[in-house]
C-alpha positions, -999 to +999 in steps of 0.1 A: +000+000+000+019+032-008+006+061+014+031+088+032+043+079+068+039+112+092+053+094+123+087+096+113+092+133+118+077+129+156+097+096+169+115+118+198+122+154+213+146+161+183+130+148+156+100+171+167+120+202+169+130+203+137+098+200+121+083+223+147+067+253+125+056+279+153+080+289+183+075+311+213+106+334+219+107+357+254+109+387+233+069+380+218+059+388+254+043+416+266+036+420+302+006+436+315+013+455+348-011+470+374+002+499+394-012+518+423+002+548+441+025+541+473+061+528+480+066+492+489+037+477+474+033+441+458+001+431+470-015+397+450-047+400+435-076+376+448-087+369+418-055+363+395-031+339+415+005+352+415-009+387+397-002+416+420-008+457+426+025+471+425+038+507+433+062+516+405+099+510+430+086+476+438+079+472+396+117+484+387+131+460+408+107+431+394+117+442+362+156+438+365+155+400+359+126+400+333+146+428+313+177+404+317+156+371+307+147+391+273+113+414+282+111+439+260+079+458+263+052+465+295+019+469+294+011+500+319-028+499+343-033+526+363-057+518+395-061+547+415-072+545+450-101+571+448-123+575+415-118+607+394-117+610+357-091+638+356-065+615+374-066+598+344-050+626+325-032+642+352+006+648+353+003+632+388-013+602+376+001+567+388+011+556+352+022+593+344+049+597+374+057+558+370+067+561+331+098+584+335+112+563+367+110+529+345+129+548+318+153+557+340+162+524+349+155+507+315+157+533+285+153+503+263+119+488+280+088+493+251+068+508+278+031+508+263+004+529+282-036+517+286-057+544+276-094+541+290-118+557+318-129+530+334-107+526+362-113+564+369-152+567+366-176+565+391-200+536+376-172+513+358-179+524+322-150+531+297-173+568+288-187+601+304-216+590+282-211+607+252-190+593+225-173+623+211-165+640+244-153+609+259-128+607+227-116+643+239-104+629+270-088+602+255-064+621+235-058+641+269-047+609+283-027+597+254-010+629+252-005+629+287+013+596+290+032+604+260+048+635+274+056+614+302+075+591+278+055+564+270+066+548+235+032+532+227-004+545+239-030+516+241-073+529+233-088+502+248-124+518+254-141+511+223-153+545+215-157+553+177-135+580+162-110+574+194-077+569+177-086+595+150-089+620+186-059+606+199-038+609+165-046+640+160-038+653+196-005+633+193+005+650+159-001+682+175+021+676+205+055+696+204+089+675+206+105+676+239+140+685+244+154+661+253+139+633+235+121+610+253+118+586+224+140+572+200+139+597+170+120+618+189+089+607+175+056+607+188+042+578+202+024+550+184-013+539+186-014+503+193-052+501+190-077+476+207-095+471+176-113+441+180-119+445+217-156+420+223-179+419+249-167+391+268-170+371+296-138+363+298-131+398+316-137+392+352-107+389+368-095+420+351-121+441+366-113+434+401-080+436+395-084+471+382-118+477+405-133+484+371-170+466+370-197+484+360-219+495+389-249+496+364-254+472+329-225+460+308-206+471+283-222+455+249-234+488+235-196+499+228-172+463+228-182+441+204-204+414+197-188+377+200-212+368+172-196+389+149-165+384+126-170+408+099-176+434+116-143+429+139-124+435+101-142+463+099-135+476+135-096+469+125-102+483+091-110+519+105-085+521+132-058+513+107-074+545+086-079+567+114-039+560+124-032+529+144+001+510+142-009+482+151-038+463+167-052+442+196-077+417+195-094+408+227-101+382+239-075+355+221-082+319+228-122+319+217-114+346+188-084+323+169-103+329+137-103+365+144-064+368+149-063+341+117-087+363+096-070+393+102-041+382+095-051+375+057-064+403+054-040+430+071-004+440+072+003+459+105+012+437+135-012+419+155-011+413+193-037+391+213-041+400+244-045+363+263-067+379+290-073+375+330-101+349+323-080+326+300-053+331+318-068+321+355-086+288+338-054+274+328-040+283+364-068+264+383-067+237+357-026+230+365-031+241+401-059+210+403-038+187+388-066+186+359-038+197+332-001+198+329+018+227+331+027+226+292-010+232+283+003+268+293+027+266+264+001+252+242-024+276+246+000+307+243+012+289+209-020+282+194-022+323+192+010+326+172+002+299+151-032+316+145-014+347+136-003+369+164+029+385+161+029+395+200+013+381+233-002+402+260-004+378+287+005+375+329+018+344+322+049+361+308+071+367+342+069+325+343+076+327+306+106+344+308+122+328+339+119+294+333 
């Protein structure tokens, strides 16, 4: 019988490596960091084992052996410990005095900034409740952080028009002297495109004491039902300015990363979020998975198309 033998290429460890198509390397990580005001701090979340609140000296010194294990770029939450919108885009914010002291210490850390409301709003909503006016205090955020010396500001909110806002706020922003970024260029708009009403989000929200005190969030994130309307979403960021895009969540939306991969050039991160990321804890914790499902899962999202990972698996990435 003549048929072709497959088996061959996956007889041991070797063998498999060098027919392996897809590799994880430390420097596809991205690591999404929650900061709160103080000195001292590195308090673990309930929800998200070995996740914590840090105060941005307890961070730098974190940082020293994940920048040496390859880390190149940080993903910046600001929870404040009293609500206010205007902390959000205040030169005294947490992520705002926190930028320039992780520069300090690591001029060549990506450091990319989170730019929403919803830590900072009374009710937990990502808006002030109109669309336009919430875009306007966006781009006061994204300017904000940038003149702090962020390299990459983050729109996660879902607002229409928001990186146009923030683009155009950015374009107008005068150079600083010195330069806080290579070139001395402004900043660039790594969009939350495809950012869907999940369920998946729960543990983020009490990490960054973010759940709405009222409804949900479905009338600005996006459908899980919908795929073409996600290229669309990507579609008009991309026009309106963004560098590159997010799609949130990543394991249940591996078609989405796939899709948009076909159909768009700019790089593509998935953010592997706080719900994904606590199932495969409790699953390994219980003894119901290995620990390489870990590994699996982040790989499937390369494989799908990703060219970068936001996940809080990537301290136990890095320093294995």
């Amino acid at each position: 019988m003549n048929f072709k033998r497959f088996r061959h290429r996956r007889i041991d460890e070797d063998t498999r490596k060098k027919y392996q198509e897809t590799f994880l390397h430390n420097s596809d990580f991205i690591w999404p960091v929650f900061l709160v005001d103080g000195k001292n701090i590195k308090q673990e979340i309930s929800s998200m084992p070995d996740v914590y609140h840090f105060s941005s000296d307890v961070l730098i010194r974190v940082l020293k052996p994940l920048v040496k294990s390859g880390l190149k770029s940080v993903l910046l939450f600001g929870v404040p410990e009293k609500k206010g919108v205007e902390q959000a885009y205040s030169e005294n914010g947490i992520v705002q005095k926190a930028i320039p002291e992780i520069k300090k210490e690591f001029p060549e850390l990506e450091i990319i900034t989170d730019v929403c409301l919803c830590s900072f709003t009374e009710n937990g909503h990502c808006h002030i409740g109109d669309n336009d006016k919430t875009c306007e205090i966006l781009a006061k955020i994204a300017v904000s952080h940038a003149t702090a010396g962020a390299d990459v500001v983050a729109p996660s909110d879902m607002m229409d028009g928001r990186v146009y806002y923030i683009k155009e706020a950015l374009t107008k922003m005068k150079s600083p002297s010195p330069p806080l970024r290579k070139g001395d260029c402004h900043p660039h708009i790594m969009s939350y495109a495809a950012k869907f009403a999940s369920n998946y989000y729960g543990p983020f929200r009490d990490a960054a004491d973010c759940t709405p005190k009222s409804g949900d969030r479905k009338s600005y994130q996006m459908d899980f039902a919908n795929s073409e309307e996600a290229m669309e979403e990507i579609a008009a960021d991309i026009d309106e300015g963004a560098n590159s895009i997010i799609i949130k969540p990543a394991l249940a939306y591996l078609d989405i990363i796939a899709k948009a991969r076909m159909k768009f050039s700019c790089p593509i991160i998935a953010y592997n979020v706080s719900g994904e990321y606590k199932m495969l804890k409790m699953a390994v914790k219980n003894g119901d998975a290995k620990e390489e499902i870990i590994y699996e899962t982040l790989l499937s999202m390369k494989r799908a198309g990703a060219d970068r990972i936001i996940s809080y698996f990537t301290p136990e990435i890095l320093l294995k």
